[in-house]
C-alpha positions in Angstrom: -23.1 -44.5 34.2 -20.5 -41.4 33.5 -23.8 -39.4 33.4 -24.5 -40.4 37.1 -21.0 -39.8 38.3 -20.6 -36.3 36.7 -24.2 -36.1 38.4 -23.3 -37.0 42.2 -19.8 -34.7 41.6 -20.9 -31.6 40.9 -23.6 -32.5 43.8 -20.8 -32.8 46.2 -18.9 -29.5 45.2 -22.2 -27.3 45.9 -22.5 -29.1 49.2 -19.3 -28.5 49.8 -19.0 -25.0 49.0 -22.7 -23.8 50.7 -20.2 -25.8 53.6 -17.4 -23.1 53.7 -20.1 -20.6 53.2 -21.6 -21.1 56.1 -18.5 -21.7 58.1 -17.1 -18.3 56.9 -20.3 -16.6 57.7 -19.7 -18.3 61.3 -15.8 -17.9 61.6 -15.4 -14.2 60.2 -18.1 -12.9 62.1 -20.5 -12.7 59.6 -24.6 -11.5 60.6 -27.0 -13.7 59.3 -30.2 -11.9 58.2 -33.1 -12.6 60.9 -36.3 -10.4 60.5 -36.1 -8.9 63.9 -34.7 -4.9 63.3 -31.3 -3.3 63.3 -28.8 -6.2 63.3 -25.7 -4.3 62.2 -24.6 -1.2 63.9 -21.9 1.5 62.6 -20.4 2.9 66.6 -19.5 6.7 66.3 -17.1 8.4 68.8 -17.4 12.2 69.1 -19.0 11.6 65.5 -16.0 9.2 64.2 -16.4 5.5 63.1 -14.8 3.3 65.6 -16.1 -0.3 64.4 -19.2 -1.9 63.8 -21.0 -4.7 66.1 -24.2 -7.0 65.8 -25.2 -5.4 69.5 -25.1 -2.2 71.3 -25.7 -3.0 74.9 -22.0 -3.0 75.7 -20.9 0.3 74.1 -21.0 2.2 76.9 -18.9 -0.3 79.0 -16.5 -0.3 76.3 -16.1 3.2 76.7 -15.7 3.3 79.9 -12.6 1.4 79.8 -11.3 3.4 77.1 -11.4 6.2 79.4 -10.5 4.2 82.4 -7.3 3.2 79.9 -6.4 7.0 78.8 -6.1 8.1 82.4 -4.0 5.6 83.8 -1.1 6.6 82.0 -1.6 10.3 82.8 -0.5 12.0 86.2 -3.5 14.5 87.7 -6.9 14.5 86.1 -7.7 14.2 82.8 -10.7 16.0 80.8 -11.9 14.7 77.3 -14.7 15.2 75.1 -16.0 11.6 75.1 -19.8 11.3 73.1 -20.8 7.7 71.8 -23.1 6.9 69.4 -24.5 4.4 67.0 -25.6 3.9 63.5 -28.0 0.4 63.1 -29.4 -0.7 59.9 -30.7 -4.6 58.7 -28.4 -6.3 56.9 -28.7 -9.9 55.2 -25.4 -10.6 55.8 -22.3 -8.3 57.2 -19.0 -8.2 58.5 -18.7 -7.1 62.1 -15.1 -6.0 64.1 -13.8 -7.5 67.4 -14.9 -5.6 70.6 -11.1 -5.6 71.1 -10.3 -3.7 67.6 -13.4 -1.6 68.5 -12.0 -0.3 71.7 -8.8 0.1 70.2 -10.1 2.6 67.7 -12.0 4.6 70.6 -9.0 5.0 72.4 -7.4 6.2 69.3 -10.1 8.6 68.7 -10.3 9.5 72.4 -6.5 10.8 72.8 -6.8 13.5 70.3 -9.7 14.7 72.0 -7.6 15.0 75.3 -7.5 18.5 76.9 -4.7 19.0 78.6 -4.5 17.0 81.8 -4.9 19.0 85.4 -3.1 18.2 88.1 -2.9 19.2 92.0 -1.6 22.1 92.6 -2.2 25.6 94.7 -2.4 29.5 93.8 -0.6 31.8 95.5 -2.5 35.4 95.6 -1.1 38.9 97.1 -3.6 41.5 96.7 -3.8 41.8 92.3 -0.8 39.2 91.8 -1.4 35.4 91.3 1.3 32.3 90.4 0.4 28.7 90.3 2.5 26.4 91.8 3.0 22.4 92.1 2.9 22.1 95.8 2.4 23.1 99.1 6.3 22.6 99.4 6.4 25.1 96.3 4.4 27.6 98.1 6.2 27.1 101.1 9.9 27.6 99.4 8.5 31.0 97.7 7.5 32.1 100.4 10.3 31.9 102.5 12.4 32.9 99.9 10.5 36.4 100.4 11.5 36.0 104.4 15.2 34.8 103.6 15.9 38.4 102.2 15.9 40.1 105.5 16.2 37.0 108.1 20.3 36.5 107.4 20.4 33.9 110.2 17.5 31.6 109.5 15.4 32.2 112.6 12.0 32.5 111.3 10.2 30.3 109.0 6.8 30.1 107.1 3.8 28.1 107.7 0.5 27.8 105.9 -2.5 27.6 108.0 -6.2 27.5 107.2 -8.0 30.6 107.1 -10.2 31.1 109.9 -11.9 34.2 108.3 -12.8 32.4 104.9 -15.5 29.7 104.6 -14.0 28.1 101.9 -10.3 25.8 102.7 -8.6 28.9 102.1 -4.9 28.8 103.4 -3.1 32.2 104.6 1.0 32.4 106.0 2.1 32.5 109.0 5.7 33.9 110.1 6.9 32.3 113.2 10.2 32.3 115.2 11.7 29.3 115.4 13.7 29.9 118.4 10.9 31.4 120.2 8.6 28.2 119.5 11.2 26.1 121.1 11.8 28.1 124.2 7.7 28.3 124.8 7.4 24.3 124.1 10.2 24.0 126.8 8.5 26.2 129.6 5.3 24.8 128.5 7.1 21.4 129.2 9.1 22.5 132.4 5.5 23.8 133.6 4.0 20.6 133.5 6.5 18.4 134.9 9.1 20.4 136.4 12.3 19.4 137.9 12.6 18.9 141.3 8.8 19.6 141.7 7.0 22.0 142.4 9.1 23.8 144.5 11.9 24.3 142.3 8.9 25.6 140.0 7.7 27.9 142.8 11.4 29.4 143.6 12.1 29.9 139.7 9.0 32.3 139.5 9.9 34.2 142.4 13.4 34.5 140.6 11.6 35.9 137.2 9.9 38.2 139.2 12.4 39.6 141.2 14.4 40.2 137.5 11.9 43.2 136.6 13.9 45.9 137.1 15.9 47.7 134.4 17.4 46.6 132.2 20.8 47.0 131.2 22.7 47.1 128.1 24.3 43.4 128.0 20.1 41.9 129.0 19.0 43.1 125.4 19.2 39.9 122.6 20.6 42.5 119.5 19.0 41.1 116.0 16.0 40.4 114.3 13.0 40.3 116.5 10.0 40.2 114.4 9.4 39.4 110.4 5.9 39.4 108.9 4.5 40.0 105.2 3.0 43.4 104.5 -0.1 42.0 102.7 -2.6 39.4 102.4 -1.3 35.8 101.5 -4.0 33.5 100.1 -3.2 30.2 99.1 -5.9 28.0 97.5 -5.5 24.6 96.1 -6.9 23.9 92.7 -6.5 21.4 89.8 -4.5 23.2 86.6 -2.9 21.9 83.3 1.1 21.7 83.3 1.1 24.7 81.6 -0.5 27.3 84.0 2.4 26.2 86.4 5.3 28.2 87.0 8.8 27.0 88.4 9.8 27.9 91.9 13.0 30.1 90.7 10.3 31.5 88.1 7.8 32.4 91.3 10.6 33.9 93.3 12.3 36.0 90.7 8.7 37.4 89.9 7.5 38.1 93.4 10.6 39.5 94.8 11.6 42.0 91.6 11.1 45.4 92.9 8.0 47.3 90.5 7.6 50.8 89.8 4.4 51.7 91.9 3.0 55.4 91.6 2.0 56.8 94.5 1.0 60.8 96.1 2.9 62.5 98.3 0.8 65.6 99.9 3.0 68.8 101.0 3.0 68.9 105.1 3.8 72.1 106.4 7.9 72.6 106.6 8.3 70.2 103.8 10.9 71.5 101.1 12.0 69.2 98.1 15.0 68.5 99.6 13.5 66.8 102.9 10.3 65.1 100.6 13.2 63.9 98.3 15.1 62.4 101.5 12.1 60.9 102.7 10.4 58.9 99.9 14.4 58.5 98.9 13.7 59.4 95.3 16.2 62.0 93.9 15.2 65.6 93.9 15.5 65.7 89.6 13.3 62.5 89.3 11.1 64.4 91.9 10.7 67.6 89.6 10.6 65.4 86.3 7.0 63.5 87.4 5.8 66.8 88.5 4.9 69.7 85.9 3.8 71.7 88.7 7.6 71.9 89.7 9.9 73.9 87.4 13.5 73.5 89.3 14.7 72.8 93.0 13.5 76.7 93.5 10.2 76.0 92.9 7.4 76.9 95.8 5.5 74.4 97.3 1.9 75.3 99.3 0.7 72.6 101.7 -1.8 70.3 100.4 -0.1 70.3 97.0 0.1 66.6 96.1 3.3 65.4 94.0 3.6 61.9 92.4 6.3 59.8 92.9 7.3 56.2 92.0 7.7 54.3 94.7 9.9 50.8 94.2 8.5 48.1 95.6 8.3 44.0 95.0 4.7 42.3 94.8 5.0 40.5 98.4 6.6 43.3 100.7 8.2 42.2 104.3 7.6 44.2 107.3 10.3 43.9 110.3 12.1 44.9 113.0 15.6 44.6 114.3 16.9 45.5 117.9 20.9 47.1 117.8 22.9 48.9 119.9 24.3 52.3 119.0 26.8 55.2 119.8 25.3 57.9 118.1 25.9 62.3 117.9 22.4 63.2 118.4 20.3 66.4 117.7 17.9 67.6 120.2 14.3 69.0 119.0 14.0 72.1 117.5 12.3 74.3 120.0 9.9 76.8 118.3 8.6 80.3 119.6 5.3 81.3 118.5 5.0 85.3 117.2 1.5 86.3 116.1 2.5 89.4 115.1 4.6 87.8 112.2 3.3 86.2 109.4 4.1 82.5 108.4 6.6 83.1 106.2 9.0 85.5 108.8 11.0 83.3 111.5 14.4 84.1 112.7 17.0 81.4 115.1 17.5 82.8 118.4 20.0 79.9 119.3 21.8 77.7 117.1 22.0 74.1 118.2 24.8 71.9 119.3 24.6 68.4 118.6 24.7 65.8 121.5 26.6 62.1 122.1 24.4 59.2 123.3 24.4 55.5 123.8 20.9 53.6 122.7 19.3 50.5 122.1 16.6 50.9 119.2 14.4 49.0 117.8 14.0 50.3 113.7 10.9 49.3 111.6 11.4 48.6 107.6 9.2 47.9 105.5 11.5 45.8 102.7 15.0 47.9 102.7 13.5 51.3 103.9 13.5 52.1 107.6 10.2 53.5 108.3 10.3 54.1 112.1 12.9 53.9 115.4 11.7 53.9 118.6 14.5 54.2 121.4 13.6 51.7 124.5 17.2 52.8 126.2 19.3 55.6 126.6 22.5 57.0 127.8 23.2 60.4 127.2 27.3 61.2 127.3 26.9 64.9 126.3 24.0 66.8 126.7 22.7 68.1 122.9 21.5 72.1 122.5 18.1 72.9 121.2 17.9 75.7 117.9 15.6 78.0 118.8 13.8 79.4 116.3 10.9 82.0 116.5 8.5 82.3 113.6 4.8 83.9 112.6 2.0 82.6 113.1 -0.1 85.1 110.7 -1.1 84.0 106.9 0.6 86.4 104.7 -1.4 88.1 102.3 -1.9 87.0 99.1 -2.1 88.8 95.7 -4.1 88.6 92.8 -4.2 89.9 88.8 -5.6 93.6 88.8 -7.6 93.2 85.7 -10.3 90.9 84.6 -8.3 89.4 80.7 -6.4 92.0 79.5 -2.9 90.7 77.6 0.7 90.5 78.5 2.5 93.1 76.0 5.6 93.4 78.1 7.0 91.1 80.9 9.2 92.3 84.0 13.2 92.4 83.0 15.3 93.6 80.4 13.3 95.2 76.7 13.1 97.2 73.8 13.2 100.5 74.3 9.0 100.5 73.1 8.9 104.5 72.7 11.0 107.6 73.4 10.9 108.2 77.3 10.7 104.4 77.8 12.8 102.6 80.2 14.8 99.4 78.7 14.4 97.9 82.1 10.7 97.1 82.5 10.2 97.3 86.2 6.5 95.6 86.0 4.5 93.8 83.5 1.7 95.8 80.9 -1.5 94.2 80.2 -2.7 95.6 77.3 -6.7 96.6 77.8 -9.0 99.4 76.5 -9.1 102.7 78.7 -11.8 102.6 81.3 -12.0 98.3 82.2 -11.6 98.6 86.2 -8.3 98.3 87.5 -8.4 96.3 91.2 -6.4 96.4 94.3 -4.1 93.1 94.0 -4.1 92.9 98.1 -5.7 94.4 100.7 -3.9 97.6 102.2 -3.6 101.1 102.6 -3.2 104.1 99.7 0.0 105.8 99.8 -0.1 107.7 96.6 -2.6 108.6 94.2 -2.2 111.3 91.6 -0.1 112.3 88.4 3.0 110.4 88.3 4.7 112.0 85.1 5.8 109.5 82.0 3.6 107.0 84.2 0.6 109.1 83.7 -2.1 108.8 86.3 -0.9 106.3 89.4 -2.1 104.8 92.4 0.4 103.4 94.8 -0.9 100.9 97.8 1.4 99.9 101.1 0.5 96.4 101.9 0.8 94.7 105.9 3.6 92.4 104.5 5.8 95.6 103.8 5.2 95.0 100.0 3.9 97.8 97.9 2.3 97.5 94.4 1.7 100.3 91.6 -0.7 100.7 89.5 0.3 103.3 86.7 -1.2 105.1 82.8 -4.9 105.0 84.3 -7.5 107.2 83.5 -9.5 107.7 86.7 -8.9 107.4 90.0 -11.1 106.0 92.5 -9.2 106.6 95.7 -7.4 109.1 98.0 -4.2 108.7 100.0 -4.8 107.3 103.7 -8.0 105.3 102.5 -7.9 101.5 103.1 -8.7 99.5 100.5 -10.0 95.6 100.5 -8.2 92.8 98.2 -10.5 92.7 94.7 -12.0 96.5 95.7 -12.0 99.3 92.4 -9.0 101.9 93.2 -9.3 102.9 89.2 -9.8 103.3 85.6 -7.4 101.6 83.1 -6.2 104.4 80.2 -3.2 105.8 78.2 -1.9 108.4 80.2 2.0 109.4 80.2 4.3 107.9 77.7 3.2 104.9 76.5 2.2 103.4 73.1 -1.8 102.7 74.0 -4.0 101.3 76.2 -2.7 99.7 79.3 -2.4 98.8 82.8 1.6 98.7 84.3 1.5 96.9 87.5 4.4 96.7 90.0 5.1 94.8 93.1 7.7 96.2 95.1 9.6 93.6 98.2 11.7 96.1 100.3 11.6 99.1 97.9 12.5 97.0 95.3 10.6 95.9 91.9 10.3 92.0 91.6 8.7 90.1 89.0 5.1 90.7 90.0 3.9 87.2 88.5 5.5 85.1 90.6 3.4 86.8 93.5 -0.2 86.1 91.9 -2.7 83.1 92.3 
């Protein structure tokens, strides 16, 4: 009998434990094993473990809603590298997660994969320059901010309008008076339904008409009359992480700094560096500094020479004009009398001016702070001003060039050395050391006024030049020419050699201005 009991107990504990087996299987999410494939499956996220479910057909919803989760706490768009996958494998029993826990752990994974999110926003571009900005509000504060520099009472404003020239939704600027744009919506208005009819309408054009005469001083509205930008405004919206955005104050402080721009200036005729210096309104040292073709203020400049200066300038320039009335001393043009028997560089003043005193409305044209134009559209003269006169050549001057092919400088023009007994200590030319017999040429075309012995100079040849200049040629050891012949610039007058006092081989070569020896090097090209 205690047999049969111990029996039917231990009976009732295995049926009660294969009981909560089962149930745990059941309750904990447990897989049975079933001969029918992949019943257990490992779900990867970008290639990390996010859970593991009995079925796959709802892993793509799931992450779906992850996504759909991520973004909705994010302003702009959002880009993430999102790539699900799956692991199966048949299993006898296993533990599987909650879809809940499972899309849980993708969203975890999902946020650190999370590129930085991109929101609206629009670039501004001028020519090379770009800044992103938040909004078209943005855009529209920088821009005006550009405008506000010169407009001091607020009459125009800034407007972005689509781009007509572009087949893209390209935006571009435009400036427009705001004043102006009231008064044309009010005729525009008045046209249409004018008061007291059409009449009244009638009589107020005969009115307008009527006022085309002259006008006079008080009938011109002084003050800024028209304000554009210099260049090209694009504006183009685009979606761009926080970080490629730039604050307004940022934008304006970058496209309203003045830059240090190189540009050319090429020589006109008349120009001298004081005038080039008062036009590009760069000092005359900063001029000379950029230039190594300039030595000093003295230095001589040939049209066509181009000099660089730096020019400073922001990255959105404003072009405008203003209207004002002025009382003004005047200086009449200078009146110029043409001489063709003078050469370029001979002009003399046959009257010396006297300034004049004039009332005048002008309209002056910048282009940021520098005036670039002024047109007068009235005048009142009060005194009368006096033209200079000035005659001046029209002929190109000759020009001179090195007597010898090589040869080397052994002795410049100025102060020296006594080099030898006989010698002066005042070199009146330069030597160019060369061996006797290399052929000497005539430095400018002209006429031979000497030619012959010319004691401690040795054998000389002297040429009178049409500019009144004369140059000398001196220590050669043939000559090729007789006085009264005319000689061509470049033609063979003689031989190089060591005649008179010297200490060897040589060529001494003068240029005299007025009967006097200058420094023949600053004469040749």
């Amino acid at each position: 009998m205690r047999g049969t009991i111990k029996k039917l107990k231990f009976t009732y504990i295995k049926i009660t434990l294969l009981v909560m087996f089962c149930y745990a299987l059941i309750g904990r999410g447990y897989v049975t094993f079933q001969e029918t494939g992949d019943n257990f499956f490992h779900i990867l996220v970008n290639g990390q473990e996010v859970g593991v479910l009995g079925e796959v057909s709802g892993i793509d919803d799931m992450l779906v809603e992850a996504r759909r989760n991520i973004a909705g706490g994010e302003e702009g768009l959002v880009f993430l590298e999102a790539e699900v996958s799956y692991v199966g494998e048949e299993v006898l029993w296993g533990e599987i997660d909650e879809e809940g826990t499972v899309l849980a752990n993708m969203e975890k994974v999902l946020r650190s994969a999370v590129q930085e999110p991109m929101r609206h926003s629009y670039t501004v571009k001028v020519d090379e320059y770009m800044v992103n900005l938040a909004s078209a509000e943005e855009v529209c504060s920088l821009l005006q901010a550009a405008v506000n520099r010169y407009d001091k009472e607020n009459k125009f404003a800034v407007e972005l309008v689509h781009d007509s020239n572009r087949e893209f939704s390209v935006l571009t600027t435009q400036v427009i008076n705001q004043e102006q744009k009231k008064e044309e919506e009010q005729t525009q208005e008045e046209v249409l339904f004018p008061e007291g009819g059409i009449q009244a309408a009638v009589t107020q054009s005969i009115v307008n008409a009527q006022y085309q005469g002259e006008k006079d001083f008080d009938d011109y509205e002084l003050g800024l009359l028209s304000l554009d930008f210099s260049e090209k405004v694009e504006v183009v919206e685009a979606y761009l992480p926080q970080s490629q955005l730039k604050t307004v104050d940022q934008a304006i402080e970058e496209i309203t700094k003045e830059q240090e721009l190189k540009s050319v200036y090429k020589v006109e005729s008349g120009d001298t560096l004081t005038e080039i210096s008062l036009k590009v309104n760069i000092p005359m040292e900063q001029i000379i500094a950029m230039n190594d073709i300039l030595e000093d203020e003295n230095s001589i400049l040939h049209i066509g020479d181009e000099l660089t200066i730096t020019v400073p300038e922001p990255e959105l320039s404003v072009v405008w004009q203003e209207e004002n009335y002025y009382e003004e001393t005047y200086d009449a043009d200078v009146v110029y009398i043409e001489n063709d028997s003078w050469y370029t560089n001979q002009s003399e003043v046959r009257q010396q001016p006297s300034a004049g005193f004039r009332k005048t409305i002008a309209i002056t044209s910048y282009i940021n702070d520098q005036a670039v134009s002024r047109e007068i559209v009235k005048e009142e003269v009060v005194k009368e001003a006096v033209a200079k006169i000035v005659e001046r050549g029209t002929k190109v001057p000759p020009t001179y060039i090195r007597p010898i092919s090589g040869g080397r400088m052994t002795s410049g023009f100025g102060p020296r050395k006594r080099p030898t007994k006989g010698a002066s200590t005042y070199h009146k030319g330069v030597d160019l050391a060369t061996p006797t017999g290399t052929a000497v040429k005539a430095s400018c075309g002209g006429t031979v006024a000497k030619a012959g012995w010319g004691g401690a100079s040795g054998y000389v040849v002297y040429i009178n030049h049409e500019d009144g200049k004369q140059t000398r040629y001196a220590h050669l050891s043939k000559i090729l020419v007789k006085v009264g012949q005319k000689v061509k610039q470049g033609e063979k007058i003689a031989l190089s050699g060591n005649t008179g006092v010297t200490t060897g081989p040589h060529l001494h070569f003068e240029i005299l201005v007025n009967g006097k020896q200058v420094d023949p090097m600053k004469y040749i090209k």
